[in-house]
C-alpha positions as CSV (number, residue, x, y, z in Angstrom):
1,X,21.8,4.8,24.4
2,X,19.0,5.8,26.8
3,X,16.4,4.3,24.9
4,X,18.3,1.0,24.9
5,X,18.8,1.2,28.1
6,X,14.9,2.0,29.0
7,X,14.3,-1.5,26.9
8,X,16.7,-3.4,28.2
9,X,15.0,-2.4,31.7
10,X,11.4,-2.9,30.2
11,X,12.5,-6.8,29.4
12,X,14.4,-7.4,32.3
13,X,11.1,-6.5,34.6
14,X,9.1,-8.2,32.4
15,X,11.2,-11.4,32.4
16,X,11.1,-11.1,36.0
17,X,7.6,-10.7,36.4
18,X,7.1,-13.7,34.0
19,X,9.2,-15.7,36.4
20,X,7.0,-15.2,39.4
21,X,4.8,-18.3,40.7
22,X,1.4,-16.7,41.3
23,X,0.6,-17.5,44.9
24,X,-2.5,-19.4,45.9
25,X,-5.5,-18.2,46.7
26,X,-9.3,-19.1,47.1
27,X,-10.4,-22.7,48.0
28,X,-8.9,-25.9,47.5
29,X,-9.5,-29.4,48.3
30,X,-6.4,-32.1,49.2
31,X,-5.7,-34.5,46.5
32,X,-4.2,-37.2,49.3
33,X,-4.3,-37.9,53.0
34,X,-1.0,-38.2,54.9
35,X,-1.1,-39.5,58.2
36,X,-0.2,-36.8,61.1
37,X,3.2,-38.0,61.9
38,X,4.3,-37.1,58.4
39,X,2.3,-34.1,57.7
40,X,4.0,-31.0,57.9
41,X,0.6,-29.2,58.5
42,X,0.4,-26.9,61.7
43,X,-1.6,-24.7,63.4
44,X,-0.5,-21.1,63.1
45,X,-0.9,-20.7,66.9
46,X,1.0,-23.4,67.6
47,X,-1.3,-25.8,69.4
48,X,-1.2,-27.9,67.2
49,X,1.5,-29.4,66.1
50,X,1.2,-31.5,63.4
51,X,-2.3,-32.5,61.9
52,X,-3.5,-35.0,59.5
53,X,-4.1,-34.5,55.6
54,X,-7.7,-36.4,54.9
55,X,-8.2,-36.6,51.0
56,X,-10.7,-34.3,49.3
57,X,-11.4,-31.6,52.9
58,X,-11.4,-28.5,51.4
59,X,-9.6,-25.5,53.0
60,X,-9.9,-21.4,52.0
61,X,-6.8,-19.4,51.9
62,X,-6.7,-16.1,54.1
63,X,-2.9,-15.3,53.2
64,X,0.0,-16.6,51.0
65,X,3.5,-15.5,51.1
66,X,6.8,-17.0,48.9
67,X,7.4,-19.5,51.4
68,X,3.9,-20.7,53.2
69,X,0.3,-20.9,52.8
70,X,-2.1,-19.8,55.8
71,X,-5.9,-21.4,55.6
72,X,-8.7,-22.4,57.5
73,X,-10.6,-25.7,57.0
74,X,-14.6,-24.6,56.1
75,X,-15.7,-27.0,58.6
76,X,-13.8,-24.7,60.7
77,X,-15.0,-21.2,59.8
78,X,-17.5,-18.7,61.2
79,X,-19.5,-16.4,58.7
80,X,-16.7,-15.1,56.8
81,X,-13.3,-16.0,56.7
82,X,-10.8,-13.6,58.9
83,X,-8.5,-11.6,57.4
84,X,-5.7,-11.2,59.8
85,X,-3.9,-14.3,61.6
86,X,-4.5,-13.3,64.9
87,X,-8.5,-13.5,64.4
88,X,-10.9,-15.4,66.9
89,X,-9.3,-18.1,68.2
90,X,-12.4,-20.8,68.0
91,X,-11.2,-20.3,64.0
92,X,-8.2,-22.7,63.9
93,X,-5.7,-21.0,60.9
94,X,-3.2,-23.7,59.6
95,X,0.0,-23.8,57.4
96,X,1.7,-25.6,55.5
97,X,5.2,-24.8,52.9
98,X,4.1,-23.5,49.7
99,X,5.7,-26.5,47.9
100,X,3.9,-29.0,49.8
101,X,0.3,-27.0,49.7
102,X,0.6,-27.1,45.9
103,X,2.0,-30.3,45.1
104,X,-0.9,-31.5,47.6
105,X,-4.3,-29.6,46.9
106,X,-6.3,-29.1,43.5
107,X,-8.4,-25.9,43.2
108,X,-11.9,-25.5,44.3
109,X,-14.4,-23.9,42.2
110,X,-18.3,-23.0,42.6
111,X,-20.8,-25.4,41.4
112,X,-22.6,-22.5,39.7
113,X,-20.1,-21.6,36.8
114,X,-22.1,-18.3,35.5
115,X,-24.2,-17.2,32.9
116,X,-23.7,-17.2,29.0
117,X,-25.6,-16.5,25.4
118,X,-25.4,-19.1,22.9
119,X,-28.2,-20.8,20.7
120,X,-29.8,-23.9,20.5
121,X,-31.6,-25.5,17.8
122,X,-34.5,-27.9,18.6
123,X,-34.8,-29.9,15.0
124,X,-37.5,-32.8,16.9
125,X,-40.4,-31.7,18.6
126,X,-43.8,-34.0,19.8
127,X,-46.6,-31.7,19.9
128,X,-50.1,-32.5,21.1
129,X,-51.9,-35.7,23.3
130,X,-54.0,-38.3,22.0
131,X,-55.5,-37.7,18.7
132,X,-53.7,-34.6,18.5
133,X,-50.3,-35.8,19.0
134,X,-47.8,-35.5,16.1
135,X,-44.4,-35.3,16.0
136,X,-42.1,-33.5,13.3
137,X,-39.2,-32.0,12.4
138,X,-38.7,-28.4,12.7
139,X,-36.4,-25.4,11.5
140,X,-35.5,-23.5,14.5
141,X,-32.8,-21.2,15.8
142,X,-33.2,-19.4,19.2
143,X,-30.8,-16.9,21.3
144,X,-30.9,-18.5,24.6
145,X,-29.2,-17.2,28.0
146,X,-27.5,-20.5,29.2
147,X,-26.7,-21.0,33.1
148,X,-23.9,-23.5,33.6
149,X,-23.9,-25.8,36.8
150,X,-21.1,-28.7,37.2
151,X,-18.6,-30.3,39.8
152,X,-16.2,-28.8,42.6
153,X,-13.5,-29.9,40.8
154,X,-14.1,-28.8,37.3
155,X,-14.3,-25.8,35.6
156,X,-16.4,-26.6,32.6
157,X,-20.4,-27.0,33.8
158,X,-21.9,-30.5,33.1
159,X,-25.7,-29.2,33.1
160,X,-26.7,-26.4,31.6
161,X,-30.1,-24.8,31.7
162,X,-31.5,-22.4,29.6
163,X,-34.1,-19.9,29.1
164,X,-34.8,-18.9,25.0
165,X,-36.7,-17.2,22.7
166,X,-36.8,-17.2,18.6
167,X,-38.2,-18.4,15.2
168,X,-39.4,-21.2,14.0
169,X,-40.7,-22.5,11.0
170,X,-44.1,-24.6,11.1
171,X,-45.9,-26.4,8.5
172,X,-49.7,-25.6,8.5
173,X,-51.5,-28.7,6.7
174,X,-55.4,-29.7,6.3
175,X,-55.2,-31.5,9.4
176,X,-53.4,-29.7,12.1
177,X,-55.7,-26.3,11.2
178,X,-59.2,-25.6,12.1
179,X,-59.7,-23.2,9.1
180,X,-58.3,-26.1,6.5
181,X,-55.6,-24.1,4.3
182,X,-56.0,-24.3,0.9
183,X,-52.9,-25.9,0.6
184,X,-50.1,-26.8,2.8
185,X,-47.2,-24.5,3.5
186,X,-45.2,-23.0,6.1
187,X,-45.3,-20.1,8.6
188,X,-43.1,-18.2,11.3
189,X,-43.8,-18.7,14.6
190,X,-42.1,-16.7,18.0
191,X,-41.1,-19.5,20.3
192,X,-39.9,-19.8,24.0
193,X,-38.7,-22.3,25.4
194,X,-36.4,-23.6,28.9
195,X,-34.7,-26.4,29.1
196,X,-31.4,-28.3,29.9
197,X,-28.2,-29.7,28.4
198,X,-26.4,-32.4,29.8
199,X,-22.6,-33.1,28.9
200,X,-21.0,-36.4,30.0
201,X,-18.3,-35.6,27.8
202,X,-17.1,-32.3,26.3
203,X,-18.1,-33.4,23.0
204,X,-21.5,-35.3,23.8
205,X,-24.2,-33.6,24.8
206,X,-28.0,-33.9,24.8
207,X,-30.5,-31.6,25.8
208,X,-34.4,-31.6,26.6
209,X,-37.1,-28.2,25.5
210,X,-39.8,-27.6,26.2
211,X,-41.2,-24.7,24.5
212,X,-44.3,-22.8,23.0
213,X,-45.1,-21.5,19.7
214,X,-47.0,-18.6,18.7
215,X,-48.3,-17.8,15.0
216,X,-47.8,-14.2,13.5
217,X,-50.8,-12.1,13.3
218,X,-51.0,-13.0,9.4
219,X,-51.0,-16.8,10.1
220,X,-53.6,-16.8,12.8
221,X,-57.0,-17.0,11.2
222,X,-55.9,-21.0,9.8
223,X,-56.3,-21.5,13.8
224,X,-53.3,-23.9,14.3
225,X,-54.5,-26.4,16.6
226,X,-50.8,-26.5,18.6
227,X,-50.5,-22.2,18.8
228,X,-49.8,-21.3,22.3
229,X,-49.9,-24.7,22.8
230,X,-46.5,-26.8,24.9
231,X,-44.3,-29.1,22.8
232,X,-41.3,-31.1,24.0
233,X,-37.9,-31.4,21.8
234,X,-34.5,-32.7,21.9
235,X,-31.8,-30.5,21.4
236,X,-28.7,-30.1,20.1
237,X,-26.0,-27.8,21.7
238,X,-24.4,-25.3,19.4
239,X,-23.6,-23.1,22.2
240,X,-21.1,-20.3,21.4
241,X,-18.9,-20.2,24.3
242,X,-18.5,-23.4,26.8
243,X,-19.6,-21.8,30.6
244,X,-17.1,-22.4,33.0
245,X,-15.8,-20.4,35.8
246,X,-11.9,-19.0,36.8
247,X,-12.8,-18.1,39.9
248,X,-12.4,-20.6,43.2
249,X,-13.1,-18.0,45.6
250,X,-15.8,-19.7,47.8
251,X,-17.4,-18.8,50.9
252,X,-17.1,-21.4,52.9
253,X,-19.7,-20.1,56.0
254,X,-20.9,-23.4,57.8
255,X,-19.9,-25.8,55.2
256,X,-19.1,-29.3,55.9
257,X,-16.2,-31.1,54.5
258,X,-17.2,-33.8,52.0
């Protein structure tokens, strides 16, 4: 009896904490304007009464509560947003119903969406200038460290750069070694590279490398003409994890609305 009592109180919190809205918090931008005559927007002191709602001015939430939102506009904050209501008084503090703040504002998140590891493979690479230059295809697989970078509004990054290092496979032939091999063949090489990935669409992207390769002691005496030497590639993302960011908690010090 007590245990079914214990799980019957276990589900009951459960449900309840299930039921709960979370309550904003962070930065936002408005998704509309509404003129000030129908804007239910005040200030928390009270000297203002009723303020227009301009489409895409973005606003950081001090406090929340189940029935209203408190927030400052960044064009309106010092260096750091006050954590009490009755702060300075040069930082206006506004508020609006819950309902209305999210039915009318979209979350805000930083343009810098964080740091992941994935790989990139670099299959096309031009090597060399003028009578040197050549072009070819080359088996390559790299762990890079991929910095995401994208829009206000989205969580996923749009540009991606990254820094990498790893294998490759190059093809040593009469005419791209000093010391003329006997016969062609392949050999490892350690590669860095850094470039960028650029994603108009989630499943489009395109990236530019540039990189460097550099023979294994055991290779070296052929004297590959492009060791050491840069190369630029197209890439293809086969990152492991798409970089995006959760977070919308922005400091908004001297930022202007935009």
């Amino acid at each position: 009896m007590k245990r079914n009592l214990l799980f019957t109180l276990f589900m009951a919190v459960s449900l309840m904490t299930l039921g709960q809205k979370k309550l904003p918090s962070g930065s936002y931008a408005f998704k509309e304007s509404i003129l000030s005559n129908f804007s239910q927007q005040k200030s928390f002191d009270r000297t203002i009464d009723s303020m227009a709602i301009v489409k895409n001015h973005k606003v950081s939430v001090i406090k929340a509560d189940s029935n209203f939102v408190y927030y400052q506009y960044w064009r309106f904050t010092d260096d750091s947003i006050r954590a009490e209501l009755n702060g300075n008084k040069n930082e206006k503090i506004f508020v609006l119903p819950i309902v209305d703040f999210n039915q009318l504002t979209k979350p805000v998140y930083k343009r810098y969406k964080g740091a992941r590891v994935g790989a990139y493979t670099v299959p096309f690479r031009l090597r060399g200038i003028g009578d040197d230059f050549d072009f070819e295809s080359s088996l390559s697989l790299s762990a890079n460290m991929i910095f995401g970078f994208g829009s206000y509004y989205n969580q996923e990054s749009w540009f991606d750069a990254s820094l990498g290092i790893g294998l490759t496979k190059v093809n040593l032939t009469a005419k791209n070694t000093k010391n003329t091999v006997p016969q062609n063949r392949t050999a490892s090489a350690f590669t860095l590279s850094v470039g960028g990935v650029f994603k108009p669409a989630p499943k489009i992207n395109g990236g530019v490398f540039i990189g460097w390769d550099f023979l294994s002691a055991d290779d070296r005496d052929v004297n590959w003409i492009y060791n050491g030497k840069m190369w630029v590639g197209l890439g293809i993302n086969i990152s492991l994890n798409d970089v995006e960011t959760d977070s919308n908690q922005i400091k908004s010090t001297n930022k202007k609305n935009k």
